[in-house]
N, C-alpha and C positions, 0 to 999 in steps of 0.2 A: 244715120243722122244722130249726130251728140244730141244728148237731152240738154246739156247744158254749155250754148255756144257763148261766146264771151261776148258776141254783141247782142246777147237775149240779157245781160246783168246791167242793171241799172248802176247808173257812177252816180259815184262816192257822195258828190255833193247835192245830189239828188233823197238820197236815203239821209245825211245830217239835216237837209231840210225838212224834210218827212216825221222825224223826232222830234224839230222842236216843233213841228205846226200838232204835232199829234200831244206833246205835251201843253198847248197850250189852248188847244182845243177841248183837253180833260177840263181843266184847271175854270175854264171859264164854264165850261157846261155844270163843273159843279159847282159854281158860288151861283148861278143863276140858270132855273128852268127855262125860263124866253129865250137864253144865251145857247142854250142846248138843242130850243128846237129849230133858230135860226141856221145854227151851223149842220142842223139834220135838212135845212130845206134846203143848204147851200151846197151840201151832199148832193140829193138829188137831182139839183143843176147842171153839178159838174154830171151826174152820169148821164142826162139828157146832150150836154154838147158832146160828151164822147163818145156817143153813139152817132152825132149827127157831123161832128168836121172828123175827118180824118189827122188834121195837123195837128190838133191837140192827143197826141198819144200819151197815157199814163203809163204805158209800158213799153220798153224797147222790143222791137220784132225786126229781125231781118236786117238790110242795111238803116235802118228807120231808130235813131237814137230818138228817146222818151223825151220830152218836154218837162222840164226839173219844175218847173212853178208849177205846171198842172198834174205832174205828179206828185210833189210835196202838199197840194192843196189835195187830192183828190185821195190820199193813200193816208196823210197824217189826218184831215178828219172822219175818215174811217175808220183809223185805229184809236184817233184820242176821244172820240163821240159816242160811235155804234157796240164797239166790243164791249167796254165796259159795263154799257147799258143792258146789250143779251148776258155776258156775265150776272150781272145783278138780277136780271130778272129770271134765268133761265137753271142759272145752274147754283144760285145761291138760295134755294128756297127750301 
């Protein structure tokens, strides 16, 4: 088994989405704390329905291509919201 099969890689326009929800999920989280903790409860959301439908997949697995909107939503405000915040609070002290 390849570790890394080509329909385990998410496309293209999946990841450019991904960037800008992530840049602008920083962007908003930092001009406003309400704005940060809404996109942190909207996090949360997304990981309760992808535990619970199967259709919305954030990751591609098998013949099963990823769903770009709920991966762009689900991967960019975990990277533009969550990282930065363990960053700041975990390894900048």
């Amino acid at each position: 088994m390849k570790p890394w099969r080509s329909n385990c890689i998410p496309q293209r326009s999946s990841i450019i989405m991904t960037v800008l929800v992530a840049i602008t999920a920083y962007l908003c989280s930092s001009i406003s704390a309400r704005a940060g903790y809404c996109l942190a409860f909207v996090y949360m959301l997304l990981l309760i329905l992808n535990s619970l439908f199967d259709q919305l997949s954030c990751w591609p697995r098998g013949k099963k291509v990823e769903n770009k909107y709920f991966f762009a939503l689900f991967w960019g405000i975990g990277l533009g919201v969550l990282v930065p915040y363990v960053v700041r609070q975990y390894l900048l002290q």
